[in-house]
Structures are given as structure tokens and as C-alpha cells.
N, CA and C atoms as an extended XYZ file, in Angstrom:
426
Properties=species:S:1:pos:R:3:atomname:S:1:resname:S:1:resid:I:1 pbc="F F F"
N       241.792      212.806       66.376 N   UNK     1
C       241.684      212.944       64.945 CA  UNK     1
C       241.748      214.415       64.538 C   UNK     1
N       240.981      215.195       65.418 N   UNK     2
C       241.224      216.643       65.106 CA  UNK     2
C       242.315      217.354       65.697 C   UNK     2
N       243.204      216.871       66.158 N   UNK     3
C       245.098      217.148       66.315 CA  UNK     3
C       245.209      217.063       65.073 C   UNK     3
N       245.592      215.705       64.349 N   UNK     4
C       246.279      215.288       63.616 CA  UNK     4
C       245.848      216.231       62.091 C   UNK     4
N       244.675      216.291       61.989 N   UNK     5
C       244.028      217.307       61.311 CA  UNK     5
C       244.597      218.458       61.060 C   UNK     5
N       244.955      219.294       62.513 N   UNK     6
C       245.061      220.779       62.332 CA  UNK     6
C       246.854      220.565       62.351 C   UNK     6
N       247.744      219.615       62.420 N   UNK     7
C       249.049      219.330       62.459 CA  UNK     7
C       249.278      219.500       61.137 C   UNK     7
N       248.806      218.963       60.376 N   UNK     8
C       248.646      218.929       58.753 CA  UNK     8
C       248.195      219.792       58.165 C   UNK     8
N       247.152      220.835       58.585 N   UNK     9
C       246.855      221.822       57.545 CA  UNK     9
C       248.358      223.002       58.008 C   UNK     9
N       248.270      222.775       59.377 N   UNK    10
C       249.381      223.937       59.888 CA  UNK    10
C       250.985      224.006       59.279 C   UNK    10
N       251.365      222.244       59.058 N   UNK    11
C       252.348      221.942       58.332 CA  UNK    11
C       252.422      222.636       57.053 C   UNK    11
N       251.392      222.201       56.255 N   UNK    12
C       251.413      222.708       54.986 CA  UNK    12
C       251.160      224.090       54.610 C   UNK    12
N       250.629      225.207       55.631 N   UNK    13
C       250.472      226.089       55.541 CA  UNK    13
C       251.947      226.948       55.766 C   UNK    13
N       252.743      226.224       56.627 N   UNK    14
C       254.050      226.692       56.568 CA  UNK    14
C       255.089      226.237       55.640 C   UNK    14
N       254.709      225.127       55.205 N   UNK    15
C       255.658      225.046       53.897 CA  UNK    15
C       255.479      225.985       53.076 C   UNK    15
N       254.142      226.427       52.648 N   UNK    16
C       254.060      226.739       51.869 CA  UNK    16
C       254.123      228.541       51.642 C   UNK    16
N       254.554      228.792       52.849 N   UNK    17
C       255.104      230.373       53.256 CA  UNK    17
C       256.728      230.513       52.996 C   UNK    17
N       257.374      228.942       53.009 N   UNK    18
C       259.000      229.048       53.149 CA  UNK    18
C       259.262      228.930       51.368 C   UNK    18
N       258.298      227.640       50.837 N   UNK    19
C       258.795      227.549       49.385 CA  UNK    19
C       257.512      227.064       48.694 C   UNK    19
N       256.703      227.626       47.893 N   UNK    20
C       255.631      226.989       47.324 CA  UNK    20
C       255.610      225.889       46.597 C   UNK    20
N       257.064      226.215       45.535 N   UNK    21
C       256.874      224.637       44.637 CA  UNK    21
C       257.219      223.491       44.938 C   UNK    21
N       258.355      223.707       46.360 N   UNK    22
C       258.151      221.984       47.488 CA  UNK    22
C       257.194      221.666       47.948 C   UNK    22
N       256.310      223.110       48.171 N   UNK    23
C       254.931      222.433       48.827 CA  UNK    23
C       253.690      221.352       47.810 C   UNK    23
N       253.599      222.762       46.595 N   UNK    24
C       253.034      221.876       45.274 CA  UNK    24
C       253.564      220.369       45.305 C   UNK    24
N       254.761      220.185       44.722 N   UNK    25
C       254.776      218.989       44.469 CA  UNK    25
C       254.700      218.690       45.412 C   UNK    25
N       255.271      218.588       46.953 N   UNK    26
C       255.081      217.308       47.456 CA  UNK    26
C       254.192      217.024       48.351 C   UNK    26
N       253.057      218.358       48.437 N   UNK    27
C       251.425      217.552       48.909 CA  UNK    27
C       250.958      216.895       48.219 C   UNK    27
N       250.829      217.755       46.593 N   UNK    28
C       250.210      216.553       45.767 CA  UNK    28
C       250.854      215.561       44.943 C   UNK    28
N       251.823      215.106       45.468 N   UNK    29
C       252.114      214.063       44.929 CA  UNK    29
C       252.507      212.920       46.129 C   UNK    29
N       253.207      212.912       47.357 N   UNK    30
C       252.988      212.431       48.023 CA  UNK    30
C       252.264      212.200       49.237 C   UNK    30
N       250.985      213.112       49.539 N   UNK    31
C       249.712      213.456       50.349 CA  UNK    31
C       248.907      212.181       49.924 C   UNK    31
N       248.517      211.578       48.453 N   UNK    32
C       247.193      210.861       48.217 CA  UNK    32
C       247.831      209.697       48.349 C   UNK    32
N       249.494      209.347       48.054 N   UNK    33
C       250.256      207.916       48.169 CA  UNK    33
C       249.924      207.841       49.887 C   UNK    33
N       250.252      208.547       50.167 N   UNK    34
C       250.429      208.066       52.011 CA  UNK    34
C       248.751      208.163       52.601 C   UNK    34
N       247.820      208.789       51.936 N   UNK    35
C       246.938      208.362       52.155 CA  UNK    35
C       245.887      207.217       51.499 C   UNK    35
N       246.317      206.718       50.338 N   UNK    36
C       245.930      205.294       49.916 CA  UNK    36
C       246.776      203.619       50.669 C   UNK    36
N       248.020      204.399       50.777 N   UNK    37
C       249.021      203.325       51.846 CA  UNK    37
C       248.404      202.681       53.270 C   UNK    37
N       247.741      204.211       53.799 N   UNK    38
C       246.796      204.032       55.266 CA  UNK    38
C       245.757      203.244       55.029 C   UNK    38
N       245.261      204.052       54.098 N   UNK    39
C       243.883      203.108       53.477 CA  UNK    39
C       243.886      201.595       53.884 C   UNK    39
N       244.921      201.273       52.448 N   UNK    40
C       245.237      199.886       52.350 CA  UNK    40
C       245.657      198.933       53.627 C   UNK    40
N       246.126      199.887       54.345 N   UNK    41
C       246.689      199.011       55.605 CA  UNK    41
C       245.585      198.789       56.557 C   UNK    41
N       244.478      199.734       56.828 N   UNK    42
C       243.446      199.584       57.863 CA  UNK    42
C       242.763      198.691       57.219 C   UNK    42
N       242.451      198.451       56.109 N   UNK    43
C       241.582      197.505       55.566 CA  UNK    43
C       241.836      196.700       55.324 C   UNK    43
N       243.019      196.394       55.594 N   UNK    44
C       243.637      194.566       55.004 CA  UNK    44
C       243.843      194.214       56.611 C   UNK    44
N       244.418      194.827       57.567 N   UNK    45
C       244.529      194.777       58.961 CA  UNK    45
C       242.932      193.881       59.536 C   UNK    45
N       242.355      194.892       59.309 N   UNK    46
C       240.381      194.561       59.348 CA  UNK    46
C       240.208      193.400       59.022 C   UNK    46
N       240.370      192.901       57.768 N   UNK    47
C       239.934      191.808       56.792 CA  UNK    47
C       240.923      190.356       57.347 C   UNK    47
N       241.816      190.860       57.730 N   UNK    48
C       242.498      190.031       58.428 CA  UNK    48
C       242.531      189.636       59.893 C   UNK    48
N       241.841      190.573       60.940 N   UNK    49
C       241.466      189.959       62.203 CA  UNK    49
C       240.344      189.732       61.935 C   UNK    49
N       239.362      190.106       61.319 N   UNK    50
C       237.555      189.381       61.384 CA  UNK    50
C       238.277      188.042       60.706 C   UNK    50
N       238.979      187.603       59.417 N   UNK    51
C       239.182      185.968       58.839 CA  UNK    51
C       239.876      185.121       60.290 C   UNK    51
N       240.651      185.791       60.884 N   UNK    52
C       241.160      185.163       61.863 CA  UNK    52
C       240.245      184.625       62.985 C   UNK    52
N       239.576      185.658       63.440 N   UNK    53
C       238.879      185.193       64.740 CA  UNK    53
C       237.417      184.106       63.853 C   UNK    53
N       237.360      184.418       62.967 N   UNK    54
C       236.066      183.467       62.485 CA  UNK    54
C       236.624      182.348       62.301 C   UNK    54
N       237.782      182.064       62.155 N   UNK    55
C       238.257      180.474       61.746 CA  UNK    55
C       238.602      180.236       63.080 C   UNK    55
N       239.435      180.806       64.098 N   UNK    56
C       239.421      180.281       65.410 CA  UNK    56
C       238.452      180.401       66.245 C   UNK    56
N       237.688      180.891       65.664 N   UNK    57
C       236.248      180.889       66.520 CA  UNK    57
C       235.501      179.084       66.547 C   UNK    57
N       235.880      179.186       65.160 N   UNK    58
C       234.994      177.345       65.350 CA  UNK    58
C       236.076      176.578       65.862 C   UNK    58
N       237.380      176.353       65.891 N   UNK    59
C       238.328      175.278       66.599 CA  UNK    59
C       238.041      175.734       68.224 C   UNK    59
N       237.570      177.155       68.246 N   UNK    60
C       237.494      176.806       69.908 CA  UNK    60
C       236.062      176.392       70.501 C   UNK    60
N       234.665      176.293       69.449 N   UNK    61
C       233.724      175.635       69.934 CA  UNK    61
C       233.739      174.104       69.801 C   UNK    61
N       234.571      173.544       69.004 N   UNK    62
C       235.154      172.070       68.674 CA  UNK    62
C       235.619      171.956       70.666 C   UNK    62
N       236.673      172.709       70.467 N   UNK    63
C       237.661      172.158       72.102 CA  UNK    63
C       236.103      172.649       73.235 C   UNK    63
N       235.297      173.769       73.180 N   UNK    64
C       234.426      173.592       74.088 CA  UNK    64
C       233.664      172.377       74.265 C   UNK    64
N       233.436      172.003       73.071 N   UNK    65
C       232.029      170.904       73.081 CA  UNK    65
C       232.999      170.135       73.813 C   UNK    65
N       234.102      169.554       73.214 N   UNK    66
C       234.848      168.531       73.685 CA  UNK    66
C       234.800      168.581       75.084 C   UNK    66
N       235.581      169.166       75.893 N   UNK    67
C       235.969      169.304       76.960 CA  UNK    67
C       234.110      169.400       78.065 C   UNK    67
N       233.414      169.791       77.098 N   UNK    68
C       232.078      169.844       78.270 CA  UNK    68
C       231.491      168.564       77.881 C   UNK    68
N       231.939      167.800       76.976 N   UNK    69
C       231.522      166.420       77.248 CA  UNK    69
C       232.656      165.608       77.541 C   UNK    69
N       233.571      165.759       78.728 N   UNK    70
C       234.778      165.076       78.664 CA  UNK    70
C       234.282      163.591       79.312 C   UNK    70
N       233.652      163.245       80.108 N   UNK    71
C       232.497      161.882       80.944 CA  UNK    71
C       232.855      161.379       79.910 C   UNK    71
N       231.894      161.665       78.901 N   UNK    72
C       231.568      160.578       77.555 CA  UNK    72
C       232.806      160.102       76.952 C   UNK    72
N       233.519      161.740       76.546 N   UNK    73
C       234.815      161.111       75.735 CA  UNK    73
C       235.651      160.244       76.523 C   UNK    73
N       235.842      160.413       77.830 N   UNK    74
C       236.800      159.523       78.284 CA  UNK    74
C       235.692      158.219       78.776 C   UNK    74
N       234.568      158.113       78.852 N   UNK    75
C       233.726      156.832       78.972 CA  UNK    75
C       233.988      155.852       77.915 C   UNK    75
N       234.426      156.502       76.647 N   UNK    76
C       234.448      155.941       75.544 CA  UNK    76
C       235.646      155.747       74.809 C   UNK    76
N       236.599      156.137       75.849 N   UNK    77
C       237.677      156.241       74.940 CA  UNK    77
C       238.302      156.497       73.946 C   UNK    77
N       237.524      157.847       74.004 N   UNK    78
C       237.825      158.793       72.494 CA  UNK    78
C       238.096      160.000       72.970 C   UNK    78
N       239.604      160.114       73.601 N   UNK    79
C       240.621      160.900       73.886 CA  UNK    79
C       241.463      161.127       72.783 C   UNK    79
N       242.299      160.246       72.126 N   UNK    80
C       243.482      160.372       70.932 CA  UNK    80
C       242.338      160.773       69.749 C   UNK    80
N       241.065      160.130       69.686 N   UNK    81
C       240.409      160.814       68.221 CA  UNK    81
C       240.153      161.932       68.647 C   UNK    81
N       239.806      162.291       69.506 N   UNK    82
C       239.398      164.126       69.872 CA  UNK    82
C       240.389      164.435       69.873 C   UNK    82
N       241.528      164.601       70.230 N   UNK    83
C       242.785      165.409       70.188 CA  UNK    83
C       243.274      165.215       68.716 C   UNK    83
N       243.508      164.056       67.824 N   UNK    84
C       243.827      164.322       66.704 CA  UNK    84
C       242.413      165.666       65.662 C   UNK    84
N       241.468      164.799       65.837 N   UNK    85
C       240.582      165.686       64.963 CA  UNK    85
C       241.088      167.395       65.774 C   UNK    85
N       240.888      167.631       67.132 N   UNK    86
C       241.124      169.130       67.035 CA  UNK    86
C       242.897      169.691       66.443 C   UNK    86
N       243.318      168.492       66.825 N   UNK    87
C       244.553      168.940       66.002 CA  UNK    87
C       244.909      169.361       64.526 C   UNK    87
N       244.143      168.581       63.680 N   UNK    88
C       243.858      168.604       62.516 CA  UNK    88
C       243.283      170.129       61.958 C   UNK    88
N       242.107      170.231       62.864 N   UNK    89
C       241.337      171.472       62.235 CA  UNK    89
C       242.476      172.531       62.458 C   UNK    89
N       243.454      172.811       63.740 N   UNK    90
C       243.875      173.623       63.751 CA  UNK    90
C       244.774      173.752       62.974 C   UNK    90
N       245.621      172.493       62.170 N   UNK    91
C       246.598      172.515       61.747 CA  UNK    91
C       245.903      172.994       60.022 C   UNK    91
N       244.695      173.288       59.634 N   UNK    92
C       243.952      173.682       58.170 CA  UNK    92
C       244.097      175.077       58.609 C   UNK    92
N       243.526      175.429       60.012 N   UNK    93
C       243.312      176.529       60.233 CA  UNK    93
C       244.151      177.748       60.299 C   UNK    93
N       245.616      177.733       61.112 N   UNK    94
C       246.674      177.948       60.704 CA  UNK    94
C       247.385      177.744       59.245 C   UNK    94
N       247.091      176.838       58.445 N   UNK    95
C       247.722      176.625       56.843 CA  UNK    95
C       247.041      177.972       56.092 C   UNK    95
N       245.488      178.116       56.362 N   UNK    96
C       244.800      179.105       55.878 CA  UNK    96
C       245.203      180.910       56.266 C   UNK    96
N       245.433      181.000       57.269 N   UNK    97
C       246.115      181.926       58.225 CA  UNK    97
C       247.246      182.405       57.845 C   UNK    97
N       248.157      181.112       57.536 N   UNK    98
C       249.348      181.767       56.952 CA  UNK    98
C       249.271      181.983       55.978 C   UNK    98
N       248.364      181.579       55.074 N   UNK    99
C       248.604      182.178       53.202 CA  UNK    99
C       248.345      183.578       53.441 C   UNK    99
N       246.944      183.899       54.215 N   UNK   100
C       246.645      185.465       54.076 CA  UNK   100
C       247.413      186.159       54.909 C   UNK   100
N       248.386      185.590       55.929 N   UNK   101
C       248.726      186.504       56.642 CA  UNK   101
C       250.454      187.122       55.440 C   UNK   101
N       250.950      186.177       54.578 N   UNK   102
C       251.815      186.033       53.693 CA  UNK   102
C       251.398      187.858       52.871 C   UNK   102
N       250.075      187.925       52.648 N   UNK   103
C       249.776      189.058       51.974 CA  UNK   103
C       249.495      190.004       52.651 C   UNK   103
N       248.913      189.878       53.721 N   UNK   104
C       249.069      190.786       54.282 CA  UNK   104
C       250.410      191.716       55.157 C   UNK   104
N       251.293      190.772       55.507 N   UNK   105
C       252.293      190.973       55.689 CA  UNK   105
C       253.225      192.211       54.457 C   UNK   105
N       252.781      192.071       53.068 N   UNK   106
C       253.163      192.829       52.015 CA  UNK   106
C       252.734      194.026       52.146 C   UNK   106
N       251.631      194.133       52.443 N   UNK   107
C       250.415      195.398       52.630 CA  UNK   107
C       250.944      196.213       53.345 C   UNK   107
N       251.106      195.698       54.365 N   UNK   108
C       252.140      196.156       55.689 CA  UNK   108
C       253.365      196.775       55.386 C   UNK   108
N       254.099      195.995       54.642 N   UNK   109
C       255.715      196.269       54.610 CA  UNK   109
C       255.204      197.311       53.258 C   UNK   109
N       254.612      197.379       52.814 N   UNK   110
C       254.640      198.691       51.314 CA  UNK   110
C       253.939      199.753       52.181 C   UNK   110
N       253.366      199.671       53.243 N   UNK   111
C       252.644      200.844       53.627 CA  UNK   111
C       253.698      201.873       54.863 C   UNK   111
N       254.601      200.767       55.171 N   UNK   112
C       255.945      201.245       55.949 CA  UNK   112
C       256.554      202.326       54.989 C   UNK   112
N       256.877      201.314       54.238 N   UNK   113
C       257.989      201.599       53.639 CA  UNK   113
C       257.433      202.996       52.307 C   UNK   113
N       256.235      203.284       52.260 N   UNK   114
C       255.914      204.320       51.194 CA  UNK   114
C       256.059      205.720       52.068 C   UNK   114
N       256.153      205.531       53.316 N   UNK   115
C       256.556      207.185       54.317 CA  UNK   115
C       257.582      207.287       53.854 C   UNK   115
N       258.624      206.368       53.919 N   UNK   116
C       260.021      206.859       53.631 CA  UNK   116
C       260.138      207.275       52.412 C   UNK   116
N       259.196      206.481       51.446 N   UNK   117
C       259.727      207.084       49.941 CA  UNK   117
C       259.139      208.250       49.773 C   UNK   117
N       258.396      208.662       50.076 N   UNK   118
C       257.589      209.835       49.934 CA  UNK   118
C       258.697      211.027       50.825 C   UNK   118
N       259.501      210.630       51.534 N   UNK   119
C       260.272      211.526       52.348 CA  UNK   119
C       261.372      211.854       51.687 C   UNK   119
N       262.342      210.633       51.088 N   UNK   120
C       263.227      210.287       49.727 CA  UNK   120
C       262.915      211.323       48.668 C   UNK   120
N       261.510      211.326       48.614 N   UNK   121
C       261.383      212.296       47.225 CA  UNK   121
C       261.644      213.603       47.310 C   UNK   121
N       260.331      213.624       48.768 N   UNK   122
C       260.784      215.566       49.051 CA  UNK   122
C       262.159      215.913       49.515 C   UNK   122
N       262.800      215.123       49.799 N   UNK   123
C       264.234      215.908       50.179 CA  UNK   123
C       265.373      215.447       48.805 C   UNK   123
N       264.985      214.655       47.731 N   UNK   124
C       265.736      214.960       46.415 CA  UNK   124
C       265.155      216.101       45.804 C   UNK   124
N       263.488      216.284       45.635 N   UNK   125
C       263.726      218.087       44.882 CA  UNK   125
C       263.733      218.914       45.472 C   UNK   125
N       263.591      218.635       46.903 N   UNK   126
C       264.533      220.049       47.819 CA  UNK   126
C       265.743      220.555       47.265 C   UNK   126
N       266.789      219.351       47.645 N   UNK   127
C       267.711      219.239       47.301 CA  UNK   127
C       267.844      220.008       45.827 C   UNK   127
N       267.312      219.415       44.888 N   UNK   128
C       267.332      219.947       43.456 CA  UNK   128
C       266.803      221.228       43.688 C   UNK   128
N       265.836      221.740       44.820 N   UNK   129
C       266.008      223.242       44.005 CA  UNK   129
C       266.690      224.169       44.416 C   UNK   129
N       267.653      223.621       45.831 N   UNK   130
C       268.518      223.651       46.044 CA  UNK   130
C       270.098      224.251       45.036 C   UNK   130
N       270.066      222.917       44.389 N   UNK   131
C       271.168      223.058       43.568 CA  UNK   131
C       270.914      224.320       42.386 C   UNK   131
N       269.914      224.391       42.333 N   UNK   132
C       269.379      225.165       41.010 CA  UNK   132
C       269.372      226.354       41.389 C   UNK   132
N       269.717      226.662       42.525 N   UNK   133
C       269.439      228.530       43.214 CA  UNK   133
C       268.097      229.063       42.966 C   UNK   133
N       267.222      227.695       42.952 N   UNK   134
C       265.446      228.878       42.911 CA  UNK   134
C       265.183      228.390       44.245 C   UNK   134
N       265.419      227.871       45.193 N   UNK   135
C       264.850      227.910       46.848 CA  UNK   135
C       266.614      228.257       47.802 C   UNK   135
N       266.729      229.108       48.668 N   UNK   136
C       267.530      229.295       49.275 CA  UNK   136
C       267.118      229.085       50.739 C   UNK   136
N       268.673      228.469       51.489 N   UNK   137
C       268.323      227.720       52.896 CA  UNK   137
C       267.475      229.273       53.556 C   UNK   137
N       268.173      230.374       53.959 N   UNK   138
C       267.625      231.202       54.502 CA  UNK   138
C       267.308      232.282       53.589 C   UNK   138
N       266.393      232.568       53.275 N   UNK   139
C       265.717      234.239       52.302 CA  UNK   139
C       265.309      235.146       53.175 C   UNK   139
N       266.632      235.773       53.166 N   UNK   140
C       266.598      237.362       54.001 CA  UNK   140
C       265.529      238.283       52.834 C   UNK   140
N       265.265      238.099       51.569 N   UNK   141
C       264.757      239.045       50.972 CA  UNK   141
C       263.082      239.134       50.958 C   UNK   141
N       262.341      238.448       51.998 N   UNK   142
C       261.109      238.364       52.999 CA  UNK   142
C       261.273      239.326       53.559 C   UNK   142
């Protein structure tokens, strides 16, 4: 964590020696997007393996009980109802799974996809100040 830390202040400390107003805009404007994007992604990631393992947590004490009373169930011939009922739960359990995983899946793909836009941006007003002759590729006059 304290790499990634000193990668970033060091980055920006050199942008901001080559051209200040690429640096202005595009720490603060794309620095808090890519860090609300992370945000969003560790916490929907989170929220989404604790919902997961808690719903497959009970279909697999269903198949434990089952299977540690297998004597009885097969004494009794309640093989096809135990296999349908665990079939069943899993088949709610998975239905539930996929709705949230549907959103989370979004979370995901906007948190991809906001590096690139944030990259899109700084290299169009590069570019623009570029075109405008107020940032030059090399400034011999340093």
C-alpha cells in the first residue's frame, strides 16, 4: 500500500514539473472518479461474496444433514424427496445470485471502464493544449 502511495505522489509530482495545468485538471478531476470507481467496486465485490456464501452456506447444511442421516433417508425411502427439495433450494438460491450478481456485474464493468475514460480525457486536453501552443512536446526554455 505504501508503493502504490509513493508511485502516485511521485507521478504527480512530475507531471506537475513538465505541465501544471494537465496536472490541475487531471488530478482533480479524474483522481476522486477513479477513486470512488475503487470504492464502489470493493464494496459491492464484499456485499456480494458475504450474500453468496450466506445463502450457500444453508443449501450446504441441508446436503450435510442429509447425507449424515443417509440410514434413515434411504430406510425410508426418501431419496427423490431429498434430492428434489435440495434441488429446489438451490435452484431459489442461484435465481437470487443471479439478480445481484446482474448488478454487480455493472459495478464492475463501470469501474473498468472509468480508467480508460479518465485516460480518454487526459490525453484529449493534452492534446488540446497541444494544439493551442501553451504546452510543448519538449521545452528547451527550462
Amino acid at each position: 500500500m505504501l508503493t502504490c502511495v509513493f508511485n502516485v505522489v511521485g507521478c504527480i509530482a512530475i507531471s506537475f514539473y513538465f505541465s501544471w495545468r494537465l496536472s490541475v485538471v487531471v488530478v482533480f478531476s479524474s483522481t476522486p472518479v477513479m477513486i470512488a470507481a475503487g470504492f464502489l467496486r470493493v464494496r459491492y465485490e464484499r456485499k456480494f461474496e458475504k450474500k453468496t456464501w450466506t445463502v450457500f452456506t444453508e443449501s450446504s447444511k441441508f446436503a450435510i444433514e442429509s447425507v449424515g442421516a443417509f440410514r434413515t433417508v434411504s430406510a425410508l425411502g426418501m431419496e427423490n424427496f431429498i434430492a428434489g427439495r435440495y434441488e429446489k433450494l438451490l435452484k431459489e438460491h442461484v435465481e437470487n445470485a443471479w439478480k445481484s450478481s446482474i448488478w454487480t456485474a455493472g459495478i464492475f464493468s463501470f469501474s473498468d471502464s472509468v480508467s480508460l475514460l479518465c485516460m480518454a480525457f487526459a490525453l484529449w486536453y493534452g492534446g488540446r493544449l497541444l494544439s493551442e501552443y501553451v504546452l510543448w512536446p519538449f521545452d528547451y526554455r527550462k
